[in-house]
N, C-alpha and C positions, 0 to 999 in steps of 0.2 A: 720644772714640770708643772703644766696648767691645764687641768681637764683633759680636753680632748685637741690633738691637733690635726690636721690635715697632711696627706701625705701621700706621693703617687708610687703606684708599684704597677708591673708590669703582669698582664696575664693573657697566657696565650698572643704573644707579643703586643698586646695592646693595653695603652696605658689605663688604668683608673686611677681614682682620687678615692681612698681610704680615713674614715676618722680611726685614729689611734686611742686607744683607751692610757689614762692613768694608771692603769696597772700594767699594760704590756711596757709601758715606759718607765715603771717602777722596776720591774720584772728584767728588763733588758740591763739598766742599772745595776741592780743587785749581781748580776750574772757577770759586767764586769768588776766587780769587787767594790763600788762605790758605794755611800751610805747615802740615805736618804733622807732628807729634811726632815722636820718634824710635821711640817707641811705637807709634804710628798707624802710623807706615811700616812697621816691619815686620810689623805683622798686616796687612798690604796684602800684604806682598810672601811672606808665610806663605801667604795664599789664594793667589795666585800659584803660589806650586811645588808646594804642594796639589794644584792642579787643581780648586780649588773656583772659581776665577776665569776666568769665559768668558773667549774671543777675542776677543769685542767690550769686554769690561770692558777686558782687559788692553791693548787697542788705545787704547779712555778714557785710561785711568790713566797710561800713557806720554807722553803725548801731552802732558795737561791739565798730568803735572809739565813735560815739557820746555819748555811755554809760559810757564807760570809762573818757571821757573825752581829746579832743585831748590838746595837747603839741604843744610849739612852733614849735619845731626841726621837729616834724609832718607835722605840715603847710605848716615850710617853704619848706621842703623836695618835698611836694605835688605841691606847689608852680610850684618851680623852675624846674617839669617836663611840668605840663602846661604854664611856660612862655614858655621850648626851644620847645613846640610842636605846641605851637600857631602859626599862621599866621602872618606871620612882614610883612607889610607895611609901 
């Protein structure tokens, strides 16, 4: 999983070309029971404190890892974007 990928869907029978977020692709992931890189998580949890990741995503993505069950490489990945985003003092 790498940022953002392209990707065609069909509406009102006529094709577009859609960018895909790292989180619907983290999100669809987690949803089939796969764990996600240390990698993958923190570009999840990057959109996340961004604000590039709706309410309804970030309600997904919670959810989909807590059923799953999160992973270290998870954690720590999630971690280590809200330490570099956090406020140093």
């Amino acid at each position: 999983m790498s940022g953002r990928s392209r990707r065609q869907i069909l509406v009102a029978g006529q094709a577009i070309t859609t960018e895909a977020s790292m989180m619907r692709e983290a999100i669809d992931a987690l949803v089939r029971g796969e764990s996600l890189s240390m990698d993958a998580a923190a570009q999840a949890m990057n959109e996340i404190m961004s604000g590039e990741a709706t309410p309804a995503q970030l309600g997904a993505f919670v959810t989909a890892l807590r059923l799953k069950g999160e992973t270290t490489d998870e954690v720590a990945g999630m971690a280590r974007v809200m330490r570099d985003k956090s406020l140093h003092v």
